[in-house]
C-alpha positions in Angstrom: 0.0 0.0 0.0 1.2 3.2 -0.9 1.9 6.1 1.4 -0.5 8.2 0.5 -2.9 5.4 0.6 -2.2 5.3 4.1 -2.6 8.5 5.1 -6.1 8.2 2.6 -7.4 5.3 5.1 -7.0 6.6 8.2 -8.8 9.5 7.7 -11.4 7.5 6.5 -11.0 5.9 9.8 -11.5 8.6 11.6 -8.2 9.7 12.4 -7.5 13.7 12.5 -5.0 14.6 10.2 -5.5 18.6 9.6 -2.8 18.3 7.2 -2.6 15.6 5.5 0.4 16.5 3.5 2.8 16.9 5.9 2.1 13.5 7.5 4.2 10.9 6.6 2.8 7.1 7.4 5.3 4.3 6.3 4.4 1.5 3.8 5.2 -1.0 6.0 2.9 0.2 8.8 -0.8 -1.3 9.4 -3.2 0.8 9.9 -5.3 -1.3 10.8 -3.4 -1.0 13.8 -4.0 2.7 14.5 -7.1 3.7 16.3 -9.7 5.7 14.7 -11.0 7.0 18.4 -9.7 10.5 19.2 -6.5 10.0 17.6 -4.5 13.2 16.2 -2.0 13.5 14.1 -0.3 17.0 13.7 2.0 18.5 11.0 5.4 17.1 10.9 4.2 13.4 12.2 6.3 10.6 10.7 5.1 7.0 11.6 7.1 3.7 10.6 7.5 0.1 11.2 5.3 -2.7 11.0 4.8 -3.5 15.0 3.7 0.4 15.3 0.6 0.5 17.4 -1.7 3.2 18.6 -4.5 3.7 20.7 -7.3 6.0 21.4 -7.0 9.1 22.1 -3.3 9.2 21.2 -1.9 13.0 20.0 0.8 13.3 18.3 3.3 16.2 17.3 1.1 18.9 18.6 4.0 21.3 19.9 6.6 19.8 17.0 7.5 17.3 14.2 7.3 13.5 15.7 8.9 10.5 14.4 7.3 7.4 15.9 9.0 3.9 15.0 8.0 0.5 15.7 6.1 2.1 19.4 3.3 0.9 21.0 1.2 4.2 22.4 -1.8 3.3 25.1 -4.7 5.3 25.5 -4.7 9.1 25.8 -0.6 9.3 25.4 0.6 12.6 23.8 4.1 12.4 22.0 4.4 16.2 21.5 7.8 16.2 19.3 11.0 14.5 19.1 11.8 10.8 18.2 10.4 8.0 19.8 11.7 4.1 18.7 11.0 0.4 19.5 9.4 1.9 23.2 5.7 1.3 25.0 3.7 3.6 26.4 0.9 2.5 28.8 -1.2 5.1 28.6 -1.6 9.1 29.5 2.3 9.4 29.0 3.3 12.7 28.5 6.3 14.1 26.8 7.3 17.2 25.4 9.1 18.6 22.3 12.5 17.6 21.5 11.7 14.0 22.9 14.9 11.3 22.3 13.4 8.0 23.5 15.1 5.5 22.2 15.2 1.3 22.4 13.2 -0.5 25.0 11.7 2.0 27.0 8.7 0.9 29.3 6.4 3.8 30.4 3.9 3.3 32.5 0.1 5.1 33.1 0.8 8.7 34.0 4.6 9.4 33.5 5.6 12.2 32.0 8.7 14.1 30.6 9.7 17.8 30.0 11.2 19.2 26.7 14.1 17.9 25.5 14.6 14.3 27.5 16.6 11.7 26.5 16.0 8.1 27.3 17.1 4.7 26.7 16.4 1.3 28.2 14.6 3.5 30.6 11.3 1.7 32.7 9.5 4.5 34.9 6.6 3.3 36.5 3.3 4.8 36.9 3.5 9.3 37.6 7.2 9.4 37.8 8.0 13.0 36.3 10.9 14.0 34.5 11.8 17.6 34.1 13.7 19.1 31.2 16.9 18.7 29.5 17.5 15.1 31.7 19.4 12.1 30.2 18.0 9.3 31.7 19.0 6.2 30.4 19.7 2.5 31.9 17.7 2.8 34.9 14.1 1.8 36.3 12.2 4.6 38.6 9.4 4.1 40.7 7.5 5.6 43.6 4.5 8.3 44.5 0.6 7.6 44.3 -0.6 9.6 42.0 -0.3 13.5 39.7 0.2 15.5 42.6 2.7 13.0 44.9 5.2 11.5 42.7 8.8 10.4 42.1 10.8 13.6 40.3 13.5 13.9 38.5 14.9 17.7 38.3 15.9 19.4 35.4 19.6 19.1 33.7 19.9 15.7 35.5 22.2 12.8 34.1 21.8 9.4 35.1 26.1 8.4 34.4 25.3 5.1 32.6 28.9 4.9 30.7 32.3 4.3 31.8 35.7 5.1 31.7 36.4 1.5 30.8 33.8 1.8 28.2 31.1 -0.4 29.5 27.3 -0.1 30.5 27.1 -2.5 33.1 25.5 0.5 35.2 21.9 0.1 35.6 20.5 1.9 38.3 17.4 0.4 40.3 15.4 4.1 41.9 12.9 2.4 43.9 12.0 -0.8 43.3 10.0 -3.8 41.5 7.8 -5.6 44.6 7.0 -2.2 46.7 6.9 -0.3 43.5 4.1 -2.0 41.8 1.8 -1.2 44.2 1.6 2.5 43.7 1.6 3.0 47.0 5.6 3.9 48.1 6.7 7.5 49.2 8.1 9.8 45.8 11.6 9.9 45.5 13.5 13.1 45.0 16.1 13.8 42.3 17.4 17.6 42.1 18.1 19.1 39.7 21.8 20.0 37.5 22.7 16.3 39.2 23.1 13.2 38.7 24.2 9.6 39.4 27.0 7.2 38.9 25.5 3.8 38.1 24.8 1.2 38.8 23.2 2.6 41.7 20.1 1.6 44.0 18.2 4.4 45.6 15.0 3.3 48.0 12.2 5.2 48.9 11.6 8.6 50.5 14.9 9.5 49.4 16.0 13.5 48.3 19.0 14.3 46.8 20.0 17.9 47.0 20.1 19.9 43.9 23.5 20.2 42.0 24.3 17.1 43.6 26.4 14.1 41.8 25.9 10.9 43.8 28.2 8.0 44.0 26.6 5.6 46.2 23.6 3.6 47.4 21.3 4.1 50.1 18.3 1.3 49.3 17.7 2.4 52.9 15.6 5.4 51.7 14.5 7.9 53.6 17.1 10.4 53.6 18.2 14.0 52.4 21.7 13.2 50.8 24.6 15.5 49.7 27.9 14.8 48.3 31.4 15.4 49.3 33.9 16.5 46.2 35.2 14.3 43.7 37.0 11.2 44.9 35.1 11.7 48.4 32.0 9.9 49.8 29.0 10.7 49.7 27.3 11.8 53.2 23.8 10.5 53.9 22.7 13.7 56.0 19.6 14.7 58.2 18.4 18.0 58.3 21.1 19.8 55.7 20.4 23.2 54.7 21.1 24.8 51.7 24.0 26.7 53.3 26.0 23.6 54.7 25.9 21.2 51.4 29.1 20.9 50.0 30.3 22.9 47.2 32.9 22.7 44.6 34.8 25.6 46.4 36.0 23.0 49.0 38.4 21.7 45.9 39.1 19.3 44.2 41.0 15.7 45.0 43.1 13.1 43.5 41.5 9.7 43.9 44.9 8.0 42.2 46.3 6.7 39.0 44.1 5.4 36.4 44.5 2.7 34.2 42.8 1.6 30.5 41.3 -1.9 31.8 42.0 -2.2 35.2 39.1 -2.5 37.7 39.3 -2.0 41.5 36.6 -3.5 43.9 34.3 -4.5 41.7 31.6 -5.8 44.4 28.8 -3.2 44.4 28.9 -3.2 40.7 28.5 -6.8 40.8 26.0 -6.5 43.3 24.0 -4.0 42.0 24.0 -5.7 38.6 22.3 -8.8 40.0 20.1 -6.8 41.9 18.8 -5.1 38.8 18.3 -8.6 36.9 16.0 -9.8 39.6 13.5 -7.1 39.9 13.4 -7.1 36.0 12.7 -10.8 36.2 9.8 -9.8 39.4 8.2 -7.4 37.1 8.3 -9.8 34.2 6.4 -11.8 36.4 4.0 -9.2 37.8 3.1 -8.7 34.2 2.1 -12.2 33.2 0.7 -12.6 36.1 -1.4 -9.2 37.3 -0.9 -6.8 34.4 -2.2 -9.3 31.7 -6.2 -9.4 32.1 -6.1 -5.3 32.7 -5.1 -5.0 29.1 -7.9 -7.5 27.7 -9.7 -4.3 28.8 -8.2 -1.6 27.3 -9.4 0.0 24.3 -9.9 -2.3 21.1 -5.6 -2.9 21.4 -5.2 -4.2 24.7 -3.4 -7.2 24.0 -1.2 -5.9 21.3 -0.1 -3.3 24.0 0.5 -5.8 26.3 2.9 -7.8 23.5 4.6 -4.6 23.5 5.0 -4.5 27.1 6.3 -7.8 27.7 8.7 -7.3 24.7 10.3 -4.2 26.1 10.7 -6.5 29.4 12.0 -9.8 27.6 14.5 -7.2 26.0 16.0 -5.5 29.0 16.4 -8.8 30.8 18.3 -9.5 27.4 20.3 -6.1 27.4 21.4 -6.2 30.8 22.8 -9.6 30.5 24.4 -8.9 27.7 26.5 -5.5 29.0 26.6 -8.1 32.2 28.5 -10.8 29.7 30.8 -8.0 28.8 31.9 -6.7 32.3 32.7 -10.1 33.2 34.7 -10.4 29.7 36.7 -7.2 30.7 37.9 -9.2 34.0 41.0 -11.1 32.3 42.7 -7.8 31.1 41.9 -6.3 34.4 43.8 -9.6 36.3 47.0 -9.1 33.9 46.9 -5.4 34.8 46.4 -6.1 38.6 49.6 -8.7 38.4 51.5 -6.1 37.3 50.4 -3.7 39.8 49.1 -5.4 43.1 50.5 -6.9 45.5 49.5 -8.3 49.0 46.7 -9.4 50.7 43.9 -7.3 48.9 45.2 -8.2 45.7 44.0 -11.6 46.6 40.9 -10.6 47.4 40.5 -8.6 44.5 42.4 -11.3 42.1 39.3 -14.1 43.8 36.5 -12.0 42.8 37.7 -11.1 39.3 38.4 -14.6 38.6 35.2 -15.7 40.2 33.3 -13.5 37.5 35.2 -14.4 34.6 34.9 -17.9 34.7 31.6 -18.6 36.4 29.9 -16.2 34.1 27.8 -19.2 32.0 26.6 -20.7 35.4 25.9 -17.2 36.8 23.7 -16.8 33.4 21.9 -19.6 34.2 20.2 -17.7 37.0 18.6 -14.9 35.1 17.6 -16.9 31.9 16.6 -20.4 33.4 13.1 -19.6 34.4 13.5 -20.6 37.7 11.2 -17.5 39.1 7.8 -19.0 37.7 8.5 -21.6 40.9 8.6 -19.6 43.5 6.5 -18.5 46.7 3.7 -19.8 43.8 0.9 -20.2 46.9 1.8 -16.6 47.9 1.4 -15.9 44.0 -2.0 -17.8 43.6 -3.2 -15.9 46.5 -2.8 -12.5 45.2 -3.8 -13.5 41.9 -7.5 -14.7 42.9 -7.8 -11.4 45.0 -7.2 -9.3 41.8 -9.6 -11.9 39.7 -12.4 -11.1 42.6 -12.2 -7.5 41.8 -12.1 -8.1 37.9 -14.9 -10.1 38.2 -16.5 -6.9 39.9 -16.2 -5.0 37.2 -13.0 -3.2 38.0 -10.8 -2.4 34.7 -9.0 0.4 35.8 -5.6 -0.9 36.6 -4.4 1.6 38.8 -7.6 1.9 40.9 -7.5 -1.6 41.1 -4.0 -1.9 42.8 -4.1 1.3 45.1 -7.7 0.0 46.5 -6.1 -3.1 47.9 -6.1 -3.1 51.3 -2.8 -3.1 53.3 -2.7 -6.8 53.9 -3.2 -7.5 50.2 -0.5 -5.2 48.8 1.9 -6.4 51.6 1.5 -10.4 50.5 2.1 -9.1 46.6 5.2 -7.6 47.8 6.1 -10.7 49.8 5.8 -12.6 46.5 7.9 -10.0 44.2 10.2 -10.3 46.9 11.0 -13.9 47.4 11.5 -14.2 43.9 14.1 -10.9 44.0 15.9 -12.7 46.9 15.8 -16.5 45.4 17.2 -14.6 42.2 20.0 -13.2 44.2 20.5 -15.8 46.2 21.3 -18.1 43.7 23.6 -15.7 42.0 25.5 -15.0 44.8 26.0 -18.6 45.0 27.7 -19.2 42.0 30.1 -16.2 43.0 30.7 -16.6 46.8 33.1 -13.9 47.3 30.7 -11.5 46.2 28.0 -12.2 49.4 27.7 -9.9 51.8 29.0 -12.0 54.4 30.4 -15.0 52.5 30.7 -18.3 54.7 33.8 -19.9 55.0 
């Protein structure tokens, strides 16, 4: 079918199109799969790829040009301008002009973004809010209940998702998977002209000053943090005012000699990497499980949307083994480096965990890709599960009504659930890699 046979049939469908000659709809696209309900499609729109899909209500390109490939838009989503690729949004996603989503993005009901955000391999769960001029890439971000109590991220932020050593293996986990889901978690605060290091994990509650650049976890949650300078540590604070935040006039420090290749401790990365894995692989879960029958009720797309969803999932898990893979790869140059340049009783240490990685890496593989989640806590599972079929059976279709009206008890044994798999997950990592446990036995 020809272009302009495209654009011909949707208008027919009852798409808005006010000018049809500035709207450009690939050959390759269906149209079929493009609702005909309230959907607008403003000068400058560009749509491709045969697994594009879009729902009611969707607006496109109102505040300038759009280029939409291979996305799946829910109901009521507005794509203002930029370019959007091979991402999901669930519905009543906002984002503004000069939009740079790229691959496997997951956005849930209710996030939005400011002008001029860039994001990659990025989940944000439902009313997280990104302001403008943020590059937020490699991270999942959760927390807040609803439009006016959410999870912020200022403007000019960066989320640091690239290394030195050139790899990605840097996921940060803002919030998480079995507490997040539930809609029901205190927002988390990111200031603005900041950002983090990755791989990070920040919990609950948390605020992080403005003009901050953080280095370390605090899954604890619940705290205002700072930072010291360069090469410093960061300083989980209580009660820090404007005036007594560190500044870049206290200097600057050496943190040592660098070399191409060579890692250092290497634990929290390691850590933080499995840690990111497993909540993927509870969400995946919350998905089949939960999320699925809420889509057989949305708009006449539902479960195309919900392919789309559980595609952007199946490829994260995917993407995060992969830059995994390659961390562990990057181990035998960093041993020949360390040879050279260690010696001494941390050396060993260091030398144990390195090897560890590099040549357990299949087996440790094994734990993220085997499957092994769809066995566990499964009465805890099937307990939750009939609870949410008694209120579908209600009538309830409204996903997120549906999950904040549970009562406490309810929410708390999903969590339990999410959260035996996310240990059982880890666990069984850590097992394969001893010297990487917390407190490794003897």
């Amino acid at each position: 079918m020809e272009i302009q046979d495209n654009i011909t049939k949707l208008i027919a469908n009852g798409v808005k199109i006010p000018n049809p000659s500035s709207v450009e709809v690939g050959k390759e696209v269906d149209v079929d799969r493009i609702s005909g309900k309230g959907v607008t499609l403003h000068s400058g729109v560009r749509i491709y790829g045969a697994k594009t899909l879009i729902c009611s209500e969707t607006k496109l390109g109102y505040e300038s040009p759009s280029t939409i490939v291979d996305c799946q838009t829910g109901p009521g989503t507005e794509l203002r301008g930029g370019f959007f690729k091979d991402s999901t949004f669930l519905g009543k996603v906002e984002m503004a002009s000069g939009a740079h989503v790229r691959e496997c993005c997951l956005l849930e009901e209710g996030s939005r973004g400011g002008h001029t955000v860039g994001l990659k391999q990025t989940i944000l769960f439902p009313f997280v809010t990104l302001g403008s001029l943020v590059n937020f890439c490699d991270c999942l971000m959760a927390g807040g209940v609803g439009r006016k109590d959410h999870s912020e991220v200022g403007s000019s932020y960066i989320h640091f998702n690239y290394t030195p050593n050139q790899d990605k293996a840097t996921a940060s986990l803002i919030g998480d998977v079995p507490r997040g889901v539930m809609i029901n978690q205190p927002s988390i605060f990111l200031g603005g002209q900041g950002g983090l290091v990755g791989p990070l994990r920040i919990g609950y509650g948390t605020v992080i000053a403005a003009g901050t650049v953080y280095r370390e976890d605090c899954p604890e949650g619940g705290r205002l943090l700072t930072a010291t300078p360069f090469g410093g540590e960061n300083l989980p604070s209580e009660g820090v005012t404007p005036s007594s935040c560190p500044t870049s006039t206290r200097g600057f420090s050496d943190a040592g000699e660098f070399e191409t290749g060579f890692y250092r401790d290497v634990r929290g990365r390691v850590y933080n990497n499995i840690c990111y894995l497993a909540n993927l692989i509870a969400l995946r879960q919350w998905y089949i499980h939960v999320r699925q029958p809420f889509f057989l009720r949305v708009d006449e797309f539902g479960p195309e949307l919900y392919d789309g969803a559980m595609e952007r999932l199946k490829l994260a898990v995917n993407e995060r083994l992969k830059r995994f893979r390659d961390l562990s790869e990057k181990m035998e140059k960093s041993i020949k480096i360390g040879e050279r340049r260690l010696i001494g009783t941390d050396w060993k240490t260091l030398y144990m965990q390195k090897r560890e990685l590099l040549e357990n890496w299949p087996e440790l593989e094994k734990c993220f890709a085997g499957g092994y989640e769809e066995v566990i806590d499964p009465e805890k599972r099937d307990s939750f599960i009939d609870i949410i079929r008694e209120e579908l059976e209600k009538g309830s279709s409204d996903y997120i009504k549906t999950i904040q009206g549970l009562d406490p008890g309810t929410s708390s044994g999903g969590t339990v659930w999410l959260q035996a798999i996310v240990d059982q997950v880890t666990s069984n990592a850590l097992d394969v890699i001893p010297s990487y446990k917390r407190n490794p036995e003897p």
